[in-house]
Backbone as CSV, one residue per row, in Angstrom:
resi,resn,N_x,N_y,N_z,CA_x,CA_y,CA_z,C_x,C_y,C_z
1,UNK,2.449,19.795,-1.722,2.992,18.660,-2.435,1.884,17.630,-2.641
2,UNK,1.938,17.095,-4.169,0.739,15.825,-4.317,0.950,14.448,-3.470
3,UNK,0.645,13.889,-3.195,0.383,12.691,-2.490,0.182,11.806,-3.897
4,UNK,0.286,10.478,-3.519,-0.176,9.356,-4.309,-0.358,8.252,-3.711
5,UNK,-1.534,7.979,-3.594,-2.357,6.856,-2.945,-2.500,5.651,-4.105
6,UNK,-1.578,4.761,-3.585,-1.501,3.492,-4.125,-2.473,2.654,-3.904
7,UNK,-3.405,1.479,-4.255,-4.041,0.840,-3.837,-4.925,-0.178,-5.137
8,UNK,-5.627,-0.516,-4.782,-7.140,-0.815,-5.812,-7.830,-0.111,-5.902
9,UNK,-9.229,-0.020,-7.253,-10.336,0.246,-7.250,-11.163,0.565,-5.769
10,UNK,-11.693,1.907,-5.497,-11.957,2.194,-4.527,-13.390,1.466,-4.284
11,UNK,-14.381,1.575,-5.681,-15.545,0.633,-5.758,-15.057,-1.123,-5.471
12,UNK,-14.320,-1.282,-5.216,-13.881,-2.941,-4.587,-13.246,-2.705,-3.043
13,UNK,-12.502,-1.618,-2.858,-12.025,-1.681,-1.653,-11.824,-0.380,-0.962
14,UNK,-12.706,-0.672,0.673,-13.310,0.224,1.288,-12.638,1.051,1.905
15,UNK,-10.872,0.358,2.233,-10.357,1.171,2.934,-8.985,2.273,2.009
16,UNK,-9.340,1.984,0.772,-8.985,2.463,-0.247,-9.926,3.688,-0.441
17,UNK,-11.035,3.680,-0.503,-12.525,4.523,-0.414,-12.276,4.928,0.313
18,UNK,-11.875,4.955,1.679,-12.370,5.528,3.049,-11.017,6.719,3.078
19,UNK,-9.999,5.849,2.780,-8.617,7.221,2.610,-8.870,8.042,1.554
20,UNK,-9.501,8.273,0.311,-9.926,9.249,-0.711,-10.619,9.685,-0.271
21,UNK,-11.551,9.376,0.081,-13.013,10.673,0.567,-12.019,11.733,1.711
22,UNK,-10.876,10.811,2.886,-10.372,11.257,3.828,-9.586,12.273,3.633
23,UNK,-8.731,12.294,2.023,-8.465,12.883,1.826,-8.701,14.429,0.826
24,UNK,-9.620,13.566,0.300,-10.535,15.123,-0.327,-11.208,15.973,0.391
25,UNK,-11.755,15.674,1.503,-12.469,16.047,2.705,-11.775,17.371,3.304
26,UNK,-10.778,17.096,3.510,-9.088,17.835,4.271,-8.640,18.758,2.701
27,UNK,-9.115,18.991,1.362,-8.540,19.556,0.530,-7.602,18.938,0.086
28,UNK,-6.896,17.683,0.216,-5.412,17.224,0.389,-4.990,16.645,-1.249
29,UNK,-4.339,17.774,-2.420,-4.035,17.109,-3.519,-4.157,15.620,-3.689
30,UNK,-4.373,15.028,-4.136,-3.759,13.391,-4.213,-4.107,12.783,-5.480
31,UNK,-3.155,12.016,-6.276,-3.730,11.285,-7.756,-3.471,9.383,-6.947
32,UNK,-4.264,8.993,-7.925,-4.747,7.569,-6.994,-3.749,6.852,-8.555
33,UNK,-3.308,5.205,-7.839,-2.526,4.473,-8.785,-3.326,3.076,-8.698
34,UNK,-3.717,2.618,-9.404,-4.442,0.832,-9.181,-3.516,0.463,-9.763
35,UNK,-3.229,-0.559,-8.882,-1.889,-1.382,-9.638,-2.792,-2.684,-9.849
36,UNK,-3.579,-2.973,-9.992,-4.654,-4.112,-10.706,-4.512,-4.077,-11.891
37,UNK,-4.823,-2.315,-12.091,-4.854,-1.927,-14.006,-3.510,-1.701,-13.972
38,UNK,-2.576,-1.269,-13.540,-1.037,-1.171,-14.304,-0.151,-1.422,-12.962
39,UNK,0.876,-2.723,-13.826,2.002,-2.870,-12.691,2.502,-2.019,-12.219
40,UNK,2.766,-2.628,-10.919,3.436,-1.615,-10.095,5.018,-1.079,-10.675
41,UNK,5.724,-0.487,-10.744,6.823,-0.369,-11.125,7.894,-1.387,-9.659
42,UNK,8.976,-2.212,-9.546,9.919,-2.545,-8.858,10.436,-1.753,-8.238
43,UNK,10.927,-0.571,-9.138,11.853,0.702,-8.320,10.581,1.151,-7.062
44,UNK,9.669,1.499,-7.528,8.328,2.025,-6.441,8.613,0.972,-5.445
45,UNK,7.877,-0.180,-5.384,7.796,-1.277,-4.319,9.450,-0.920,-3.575
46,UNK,10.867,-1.167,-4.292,11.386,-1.044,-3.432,11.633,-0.144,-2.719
47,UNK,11.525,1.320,-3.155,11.005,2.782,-1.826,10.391,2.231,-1.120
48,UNK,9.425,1.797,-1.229,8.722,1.250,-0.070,9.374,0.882,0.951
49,UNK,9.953,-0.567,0.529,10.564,-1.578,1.051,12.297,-1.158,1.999
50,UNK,12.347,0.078,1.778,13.470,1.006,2.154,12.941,1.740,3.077
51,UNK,11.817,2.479,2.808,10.905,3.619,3.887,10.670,2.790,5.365
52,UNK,9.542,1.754,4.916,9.182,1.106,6.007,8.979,-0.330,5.859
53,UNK,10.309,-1.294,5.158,10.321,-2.215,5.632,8.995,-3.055,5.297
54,UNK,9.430,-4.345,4.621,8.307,-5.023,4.114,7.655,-5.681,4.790
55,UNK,7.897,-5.922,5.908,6.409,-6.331,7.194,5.289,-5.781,7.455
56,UNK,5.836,-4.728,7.369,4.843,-3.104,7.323,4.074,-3.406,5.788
57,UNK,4.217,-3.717,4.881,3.493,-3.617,3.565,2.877,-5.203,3.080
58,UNK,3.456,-6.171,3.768,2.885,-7.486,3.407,2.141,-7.832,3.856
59,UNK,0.679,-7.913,3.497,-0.797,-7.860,4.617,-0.775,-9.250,4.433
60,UNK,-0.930,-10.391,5.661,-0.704,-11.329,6.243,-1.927,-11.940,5.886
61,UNK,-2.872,-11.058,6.520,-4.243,-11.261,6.936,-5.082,-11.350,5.931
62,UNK,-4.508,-10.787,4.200,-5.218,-11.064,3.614,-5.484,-12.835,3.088
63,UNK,-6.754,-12.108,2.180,-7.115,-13.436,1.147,-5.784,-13.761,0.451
64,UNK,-5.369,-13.014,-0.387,-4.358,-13.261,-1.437,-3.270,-14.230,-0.701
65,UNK,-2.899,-13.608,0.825,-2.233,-14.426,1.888,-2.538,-16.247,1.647
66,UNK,-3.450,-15.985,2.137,-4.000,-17.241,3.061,-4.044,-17.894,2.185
67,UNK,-4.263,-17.465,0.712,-4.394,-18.785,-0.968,-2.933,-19.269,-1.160
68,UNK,-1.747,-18.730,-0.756,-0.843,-18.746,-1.124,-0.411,-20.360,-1.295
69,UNK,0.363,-20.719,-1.423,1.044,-22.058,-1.030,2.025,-21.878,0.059
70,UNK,2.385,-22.715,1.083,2.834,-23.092,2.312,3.829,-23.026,1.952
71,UNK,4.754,-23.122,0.864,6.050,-22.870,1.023,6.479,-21.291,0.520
72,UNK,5.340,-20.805,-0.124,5.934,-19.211,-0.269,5.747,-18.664,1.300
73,UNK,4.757,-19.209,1.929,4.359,-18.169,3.180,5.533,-17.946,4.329
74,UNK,5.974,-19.666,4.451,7.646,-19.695,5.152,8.983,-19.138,4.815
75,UNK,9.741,-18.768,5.352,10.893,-18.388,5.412,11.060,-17.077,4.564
76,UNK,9.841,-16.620,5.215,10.154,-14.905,4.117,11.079,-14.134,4.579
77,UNK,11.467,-13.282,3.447,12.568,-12.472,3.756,12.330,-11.087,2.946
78,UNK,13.599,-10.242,3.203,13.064,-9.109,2.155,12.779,-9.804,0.658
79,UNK,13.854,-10.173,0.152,13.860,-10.564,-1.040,12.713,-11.443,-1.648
80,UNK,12.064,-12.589,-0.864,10.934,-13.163,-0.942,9.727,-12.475,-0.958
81,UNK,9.272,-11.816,-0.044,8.442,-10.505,0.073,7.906,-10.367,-1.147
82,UNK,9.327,-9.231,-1.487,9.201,-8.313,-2.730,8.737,-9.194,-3.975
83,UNK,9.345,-10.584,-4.281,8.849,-11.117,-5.479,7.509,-11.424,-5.478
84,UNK,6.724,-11.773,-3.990,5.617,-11.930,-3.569,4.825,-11.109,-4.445
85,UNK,4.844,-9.599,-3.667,4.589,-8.649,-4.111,4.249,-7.645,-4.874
86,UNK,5.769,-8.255,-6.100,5.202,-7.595,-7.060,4.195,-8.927,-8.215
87,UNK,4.459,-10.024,-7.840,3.612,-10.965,-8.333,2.253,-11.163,-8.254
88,UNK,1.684,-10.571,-7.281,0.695,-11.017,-6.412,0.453,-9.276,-5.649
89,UNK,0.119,-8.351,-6.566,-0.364,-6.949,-5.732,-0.954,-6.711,-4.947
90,UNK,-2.143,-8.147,-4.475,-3.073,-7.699,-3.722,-2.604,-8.171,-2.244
91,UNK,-1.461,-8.617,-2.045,-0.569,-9.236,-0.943,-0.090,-7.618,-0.365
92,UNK,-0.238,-6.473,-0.906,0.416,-5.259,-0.347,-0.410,-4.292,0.869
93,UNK,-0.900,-4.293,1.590,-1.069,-3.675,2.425,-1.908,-2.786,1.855
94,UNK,-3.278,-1.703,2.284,-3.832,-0.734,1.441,-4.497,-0.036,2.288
95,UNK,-4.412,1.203,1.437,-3.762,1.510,0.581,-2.224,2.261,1.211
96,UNK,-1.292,2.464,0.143,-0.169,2.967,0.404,-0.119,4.334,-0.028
97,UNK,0.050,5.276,1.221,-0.008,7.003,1.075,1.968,7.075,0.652
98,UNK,2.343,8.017,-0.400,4.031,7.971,-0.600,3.214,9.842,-1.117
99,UNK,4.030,10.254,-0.066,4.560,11.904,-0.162,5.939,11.984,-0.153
100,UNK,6.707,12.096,-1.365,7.992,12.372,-1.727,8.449,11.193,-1.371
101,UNK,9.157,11.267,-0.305,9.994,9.903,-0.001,9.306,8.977,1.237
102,UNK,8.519,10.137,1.972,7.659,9.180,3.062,6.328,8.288,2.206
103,UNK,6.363,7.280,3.147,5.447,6.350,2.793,4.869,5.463,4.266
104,UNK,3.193,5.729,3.909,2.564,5.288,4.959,2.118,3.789,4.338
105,UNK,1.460,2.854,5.050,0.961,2.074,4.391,-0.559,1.644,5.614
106,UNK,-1.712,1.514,5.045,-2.871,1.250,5.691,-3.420,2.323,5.736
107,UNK,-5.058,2.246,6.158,-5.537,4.490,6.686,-5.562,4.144,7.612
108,UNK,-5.173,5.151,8.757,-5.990,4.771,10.072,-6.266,7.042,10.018
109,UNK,-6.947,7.462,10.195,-7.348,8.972,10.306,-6.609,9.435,10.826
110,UNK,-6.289,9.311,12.290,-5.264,9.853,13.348,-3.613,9.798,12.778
111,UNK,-3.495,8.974,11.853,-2.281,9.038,11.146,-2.505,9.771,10.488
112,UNK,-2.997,10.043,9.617,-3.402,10.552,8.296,-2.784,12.206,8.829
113,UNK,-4.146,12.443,10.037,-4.072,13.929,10.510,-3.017,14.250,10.602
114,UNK,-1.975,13.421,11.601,-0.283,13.453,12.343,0.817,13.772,10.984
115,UNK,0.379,12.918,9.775,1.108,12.928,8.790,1.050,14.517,8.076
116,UNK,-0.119,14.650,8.003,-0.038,16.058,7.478,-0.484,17.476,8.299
117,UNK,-0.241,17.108,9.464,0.070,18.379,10.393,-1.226,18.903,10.552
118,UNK,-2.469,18.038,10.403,-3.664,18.739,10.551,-4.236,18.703,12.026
């Protein structure tokens, strides 16, 4: 089954880079999506947001974070999140691995391996 690795430009972001090589490496089908160059679709984000919950996908720690204004950052919720989200793509966690209905979000290798039984 193909994989689809959500994320940015891998030449801008490393850990976007680091899960493609990770996964070509392993043979592992995969077509890549930049949602920089084309919105994300809503229905997508909310699989997500169903799989694993938008805490899991709202990177805190980023830049895009920290520019925000003080009143989007408070009182988030799902629903807040998601408008975040799809407003503001680079607020998503990266990159996001979605095999059928599972969906990882971040690389870490040892997942990667666990995920696909290697």
């Amino acid at each position: 089954m193909t994989s689809t690795l959500y994320g940015i430009s891998p030449k801008v972001c490393d850990t976007v880079k680091k899960a493609l090589q990770w996964l070509e490496a392993n043979h592992l089908p995969v077509s890549f999506f930049d949602y920089r160059e084309q919105p994300l679709p809503p229905a997508t984000l909310d699989s997500w947001i169903e799989a694993i919950g938008w805490e899991a996908l709202l990177n805190k720690r980023s830049t895009s974070f920290r520019t925000l204004a003080d009143e989007d950052k408070q009182q988030l919720d799902t629903e807040k999140a998601r408008q975040l989200m799809l407003a503001n793509p680079t607020l998503i966690k990266r990159p996001v691995l979605q095999r059928g209905t599972q969906v990882m979000a971040g690389f870490n290798e040892t997942a990667y391996r666990e995920w696909f039984g290697l």
